[in-house]
C-alpha positions in Angstrom: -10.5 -2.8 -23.6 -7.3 -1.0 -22.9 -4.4 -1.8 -25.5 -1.3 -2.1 -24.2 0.4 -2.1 -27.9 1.1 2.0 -28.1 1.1 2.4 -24.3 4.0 4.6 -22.5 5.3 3.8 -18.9 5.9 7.5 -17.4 6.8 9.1 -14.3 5.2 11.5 -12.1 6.1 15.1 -11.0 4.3 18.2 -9.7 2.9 19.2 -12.6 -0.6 18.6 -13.4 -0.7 15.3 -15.5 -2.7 14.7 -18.9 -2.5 10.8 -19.6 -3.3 8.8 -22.5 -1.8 5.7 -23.8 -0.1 5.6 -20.7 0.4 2.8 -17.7 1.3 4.2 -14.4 3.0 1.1 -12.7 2.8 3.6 -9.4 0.2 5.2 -7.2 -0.4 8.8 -8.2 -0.2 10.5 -4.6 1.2 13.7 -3.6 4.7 13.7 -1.8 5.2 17.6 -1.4 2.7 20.6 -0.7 3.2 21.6 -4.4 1.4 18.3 -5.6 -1.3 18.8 -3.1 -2.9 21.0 -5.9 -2.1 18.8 -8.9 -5.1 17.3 -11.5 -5.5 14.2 -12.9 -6.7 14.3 -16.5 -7.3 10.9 -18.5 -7.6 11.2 -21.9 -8.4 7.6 -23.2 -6.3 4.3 -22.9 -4.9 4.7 -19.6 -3.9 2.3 -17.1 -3.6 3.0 -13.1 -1.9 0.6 -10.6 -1.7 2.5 -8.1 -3.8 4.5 -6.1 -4.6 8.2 -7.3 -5.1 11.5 -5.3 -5.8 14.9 -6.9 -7.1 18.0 -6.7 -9.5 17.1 -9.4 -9.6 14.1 -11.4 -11.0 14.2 -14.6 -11.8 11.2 -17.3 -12.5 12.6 -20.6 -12.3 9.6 -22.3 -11.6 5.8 -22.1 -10.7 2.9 -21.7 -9.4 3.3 -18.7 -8.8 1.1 -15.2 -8.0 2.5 -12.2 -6.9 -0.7 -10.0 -6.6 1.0 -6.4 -8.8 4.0 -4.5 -9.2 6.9 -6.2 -9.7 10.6 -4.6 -10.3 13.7 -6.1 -10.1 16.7 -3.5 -12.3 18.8 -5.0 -14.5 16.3 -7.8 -14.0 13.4 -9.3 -15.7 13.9 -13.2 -16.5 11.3 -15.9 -17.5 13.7 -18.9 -20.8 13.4 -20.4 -18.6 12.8 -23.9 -16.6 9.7 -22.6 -16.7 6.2 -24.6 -15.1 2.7 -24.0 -14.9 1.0 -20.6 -14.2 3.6 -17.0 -13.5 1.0 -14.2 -12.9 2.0 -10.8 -11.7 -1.7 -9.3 -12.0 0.0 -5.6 -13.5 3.2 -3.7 -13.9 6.5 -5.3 -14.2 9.8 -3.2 -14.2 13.5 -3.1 -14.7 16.0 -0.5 -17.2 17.2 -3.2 -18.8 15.7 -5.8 -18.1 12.6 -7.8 -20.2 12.9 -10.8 -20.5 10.2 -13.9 -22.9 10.8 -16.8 -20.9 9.0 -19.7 -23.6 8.2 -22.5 -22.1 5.7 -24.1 -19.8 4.4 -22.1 -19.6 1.7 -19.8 -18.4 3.2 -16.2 -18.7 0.4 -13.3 -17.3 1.6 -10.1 -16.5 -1.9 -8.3 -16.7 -0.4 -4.6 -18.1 2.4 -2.8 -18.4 5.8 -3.8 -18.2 8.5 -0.8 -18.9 12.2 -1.1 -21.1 15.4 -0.6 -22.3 14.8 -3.6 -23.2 12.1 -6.1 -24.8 12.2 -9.4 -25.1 9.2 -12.0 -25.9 8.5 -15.2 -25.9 5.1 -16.7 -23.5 4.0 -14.3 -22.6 0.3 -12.1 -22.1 0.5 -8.7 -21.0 -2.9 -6.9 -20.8 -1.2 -3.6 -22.5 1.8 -1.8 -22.9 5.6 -2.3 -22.9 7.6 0.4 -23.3 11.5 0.5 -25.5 14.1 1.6 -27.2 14.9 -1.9 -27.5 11.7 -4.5 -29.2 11.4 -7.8 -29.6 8.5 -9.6 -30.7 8.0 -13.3 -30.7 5.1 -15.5 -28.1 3.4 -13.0 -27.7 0.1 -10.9 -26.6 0.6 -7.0 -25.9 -3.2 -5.9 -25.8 -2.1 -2.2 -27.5 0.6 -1.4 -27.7 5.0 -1.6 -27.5 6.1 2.0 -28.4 10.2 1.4 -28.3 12.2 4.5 -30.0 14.9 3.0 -31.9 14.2 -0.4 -31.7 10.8 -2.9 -33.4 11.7 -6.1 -33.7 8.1 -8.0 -35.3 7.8 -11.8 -35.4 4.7 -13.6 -32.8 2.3 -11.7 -31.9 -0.7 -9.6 -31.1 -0.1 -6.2 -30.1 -2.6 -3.4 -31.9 -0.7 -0.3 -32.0 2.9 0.4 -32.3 5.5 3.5 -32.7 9.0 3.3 -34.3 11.8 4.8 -36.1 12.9 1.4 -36.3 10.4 -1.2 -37.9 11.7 -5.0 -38.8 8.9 -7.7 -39.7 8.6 -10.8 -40.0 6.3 -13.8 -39.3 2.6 -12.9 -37.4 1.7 -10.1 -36.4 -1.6 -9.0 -35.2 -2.6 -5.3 -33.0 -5.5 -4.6 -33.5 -6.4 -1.3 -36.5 -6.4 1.2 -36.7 -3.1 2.6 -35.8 0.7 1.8 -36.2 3.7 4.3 -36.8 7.8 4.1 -37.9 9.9 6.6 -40.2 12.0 5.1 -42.8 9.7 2.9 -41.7 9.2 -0.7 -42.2 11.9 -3.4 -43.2 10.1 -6.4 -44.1 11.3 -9.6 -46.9 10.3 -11.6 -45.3 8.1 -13.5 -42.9 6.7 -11.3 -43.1 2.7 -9.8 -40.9 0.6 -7.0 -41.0 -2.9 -8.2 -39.2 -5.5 -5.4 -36.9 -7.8 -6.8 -36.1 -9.9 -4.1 -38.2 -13.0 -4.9 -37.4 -12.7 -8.6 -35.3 -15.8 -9.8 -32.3 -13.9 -10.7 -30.1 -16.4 -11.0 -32.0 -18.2 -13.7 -32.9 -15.1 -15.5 -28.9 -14.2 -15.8 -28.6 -18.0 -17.4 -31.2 -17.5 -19.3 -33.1 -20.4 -18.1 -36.4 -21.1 -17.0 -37.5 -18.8 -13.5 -38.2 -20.9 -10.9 -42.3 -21.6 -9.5 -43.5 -18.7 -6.8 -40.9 -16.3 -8.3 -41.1 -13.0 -9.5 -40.9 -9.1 -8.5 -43.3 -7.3 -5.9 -44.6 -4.0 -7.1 -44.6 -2.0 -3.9 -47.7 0.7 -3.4 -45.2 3.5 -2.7 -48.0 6.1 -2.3 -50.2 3.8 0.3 -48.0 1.4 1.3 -45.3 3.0 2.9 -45.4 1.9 6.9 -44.2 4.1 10.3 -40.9 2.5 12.3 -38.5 3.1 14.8 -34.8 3.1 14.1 -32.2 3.6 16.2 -29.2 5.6 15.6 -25.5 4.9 16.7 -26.0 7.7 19.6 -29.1 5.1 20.6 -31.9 8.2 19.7 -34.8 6.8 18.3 -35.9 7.9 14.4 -39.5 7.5 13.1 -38.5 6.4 9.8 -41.1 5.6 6.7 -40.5 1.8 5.5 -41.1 -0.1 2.2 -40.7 -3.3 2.5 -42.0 -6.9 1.3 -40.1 -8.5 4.4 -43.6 -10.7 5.3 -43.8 -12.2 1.8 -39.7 -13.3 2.2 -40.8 -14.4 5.4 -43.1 -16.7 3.5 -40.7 -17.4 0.7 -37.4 -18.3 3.3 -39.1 -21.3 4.7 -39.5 -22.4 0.8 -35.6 -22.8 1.0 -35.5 -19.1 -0.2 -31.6 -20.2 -1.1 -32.5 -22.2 -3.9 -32.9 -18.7 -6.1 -29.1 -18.3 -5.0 -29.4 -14.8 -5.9 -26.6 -14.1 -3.8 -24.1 -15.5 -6.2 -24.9 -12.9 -8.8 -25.3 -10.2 -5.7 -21.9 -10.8 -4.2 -19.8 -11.2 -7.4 -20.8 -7.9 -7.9 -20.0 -6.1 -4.7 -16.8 -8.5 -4.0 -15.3 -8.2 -7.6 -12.6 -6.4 -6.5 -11.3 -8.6 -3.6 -12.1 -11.8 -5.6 -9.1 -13.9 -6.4 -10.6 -15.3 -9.8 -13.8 -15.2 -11.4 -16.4 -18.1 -10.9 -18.8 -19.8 -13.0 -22.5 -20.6 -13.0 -23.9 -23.8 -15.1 -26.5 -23.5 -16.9 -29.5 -26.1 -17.9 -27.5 -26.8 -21.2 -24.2 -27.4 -19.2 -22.9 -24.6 -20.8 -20.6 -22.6 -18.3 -21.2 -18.6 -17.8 -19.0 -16.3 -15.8 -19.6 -14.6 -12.7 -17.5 -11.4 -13.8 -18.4 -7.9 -13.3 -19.2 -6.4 -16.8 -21.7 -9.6 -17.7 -23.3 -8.5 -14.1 -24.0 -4.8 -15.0 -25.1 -5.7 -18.7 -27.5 -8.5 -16.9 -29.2 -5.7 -14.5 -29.5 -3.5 -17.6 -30.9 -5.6 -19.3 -33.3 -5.8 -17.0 -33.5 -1.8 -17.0 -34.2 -1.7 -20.4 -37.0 -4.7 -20.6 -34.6 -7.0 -22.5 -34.8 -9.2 -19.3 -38.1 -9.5 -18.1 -39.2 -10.6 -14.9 -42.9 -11.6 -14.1 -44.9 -10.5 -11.3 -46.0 -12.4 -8.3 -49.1 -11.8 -5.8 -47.4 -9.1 -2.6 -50.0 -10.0 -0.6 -48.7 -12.3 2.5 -51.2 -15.4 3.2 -51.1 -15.9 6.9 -52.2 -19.1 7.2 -49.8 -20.2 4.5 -47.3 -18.1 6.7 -48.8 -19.7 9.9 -48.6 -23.5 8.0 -44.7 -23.6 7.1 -44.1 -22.0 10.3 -45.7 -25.2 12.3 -44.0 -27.9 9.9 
C-alpha cells in the first residue's frame, strides 16, 4: 500500500530520475531530444499519474502504482529483490524486453504487456502478452501469450495461447477452450495442461460449494494435440496444432454454461482498469465479496499453489448426450 504521509510532489527535468516517496501528479514523457535518453528508477513508495516513457525503466522496489501506460525504450525491469505491491493500472511496453521476477512481491500488470521479449515470474497479467520470445513461470495470464517465435510456460494459468514453439512443464492450467502452436508441444516429463473452463470458478472464489458437472479437463498434451487450419490476416492458410476441450463445452453450453458466470471473475480482471467501481459477488452466507483485482490474482494463486482445489471431470464428449440436448 503506498503511504502518502512522507510523500514529495516533484518536478521533472532531463536528468535521469531516482524516485521514492514521491507522487508525480504528471506524465513522465520526454519534451526535448535530451530526455529521449533519460531512465526511470523507482525506488519504493512511488506514485505515477501520468503516463511514463524512458529509456529504461527500472523498479527496485515498491509499493508503487503506475496509473497510465508505461514504456521503456530499451527494458522495462522489476528486480528480482522488489517487495510490496508493483501495479501497472494499463499497458506496459518496450522495444526490448519487459522482464518481472519480484519474489516476494506482488506485481499485477492490469493490461497488456507488448514487446520482443517477455519473462515472468510470479506475476498477474489481466490482459495479453505479446512478443516474439515469452517465458512464463509461476504466473497467471488472464487473456492469453501470443509468441511469434517461442512461449516457454512452467507452472501457470494461462487464458489461451498461440505460438510457433510452445515448451511446458510442471502444472499448467488453461482458462478457456482452446490453445494453438505450430510445431506440437514440447513437454517435459513432468509437465500437465489441466482445462479450466468447466471448473466452477465462480463458486470456488466464494468459497462455496462447485456446482454438479463441474470441474477441470486434464488435456493429453502428448496424444491429444489435433491438426487445423487457420487463417492469417494476409488470408494464407497455417496448419496449426490445437488443444482444445471445445466438444465437451459444446455439451456443457446447452446446460446453460452461464450459470458458472465465470466471466464475472474473468472480466473484472482484464477490465480493471477501465472499470468505474468495483463490483460485488454474494455469497451462499449473504456475505458480500469484491470483484477487485488483487483478491482476483490471490484467487488464481491460490489455485496455483493447491490452496484452491478444483476437481476433475470426465474430457470425454458423449455424443448421444451431445446429440440429446441438441434435439430438445
Amino acid at each position: 500500500m503506498i503511504s502518502e504521509k512522507n510523500m514529495e510532489e516533484i518536478r521533472v527535468d532531463s536528468k535521469d530520475l531516482i524516485l521514492k516517496d514521491n507522487k508525480v501528479s504528471s506524465g513522465i514523457i520526454p519534451q526535448t531530444s535530451a530526455q529521449l535518453k533519460r531512465s526511470i528508477v523507482i525506488e519504493g513508495n512511488v506514485d505515477i499519474l501520468g503516463a511514463v516513457y524512458g529509456e529504461k525503466v527500472l523498479v527496485h522496489d515498491g509499493p508503487c502504482s503506475f496509473h497510465r501506460s508505461v514504456f521503456g525504450k530499451e527494458e522495462l525491469v522489476i528486480d528480482p529483490t522488489s517487495k510490496g505491491s508493483i501495479i501497472f493500472h494499463e499497458s506496459a511496453g518496450s522495444n526490448h524486453v519487459v522482464s518481472s521476477a519480484s519474489l516476494s512481491g506482488e506485481v499485477i500488470f492490469a493490461s497488456d504487456i507488448n514487446a520482443k521479449r517477455v519473462t515472468l515470474r510470479n506475476a498477474f497479467v489481466g490482459g495479453c502478452v505479446y512478443a516474439d520470445e515469452i517465458k512464463l513461470d509461476n504466473s497467471v495470464v488472464i487473456g492469453g501469450a501470443f509468441a511469434s517465435k517461442k512461449l516457454e510456460i512452467n507452472h501457470s494459468v494461462i487464458g489461451t495461447f498461440n505460438s510457433q514453439e510452445v515448451v511446458l512443464e510442471g502444472r499448467n492450467y488453461l482458462i478457456y477452450p482452446s490453445a494453438f502452436s505450430v510445431e506440437p508441444i514440447k513437454a517435459s516429463s513432468d509437465a500437465s495442461l489441466c482445462n479450466i473452463t468447466l471448473a466452477d470458478l465462480m463458486d470456488l472464489y466464494k468459497c462455496d460449494s462447485e456446482k454438479e458437472h463441474t470441474g477441470l479437463i486434464e488435456i493429453d498434451i502428448r496424444n491429444n494435440g489435433q491438426k487445423a487450419n487457420l487463417k492469417a490476416d494476409d488470408g494464407t492458410m497455417l496448419l496449426v496444432h490445437t488443444y482444445s476441450v471445445a466438444g465437451k463445452v459444446l455439451v456443457a453450453d446447452m446446460q446453460d454454461f452461464e450459470k458458472l458466470q465465470n466471466h464475472f471473475i474473468i472480466n473484472a480482471a482484464s477490465l480493471s482498469s477501465q472499470l468505474m467501481r468495483d463490483y460485488d459477488v454474494t455469497d451462499s452466507n449473504g456475505n458480500s465479496i469484491p470483484l477487485e483485482i488483487g483478491r482476483i490474482r490471490k484467487f488464481f494463486f491460490d489455485i496455483l499453489d493447491g490452496r484452491v482445489v478444483i476437481r476433475e471431470i470426465d474430457g470425454n464428449i458423449d455424443f448421444e448426450e451431445l446429440k440429446a440436448k441438441y434435439n430438445n
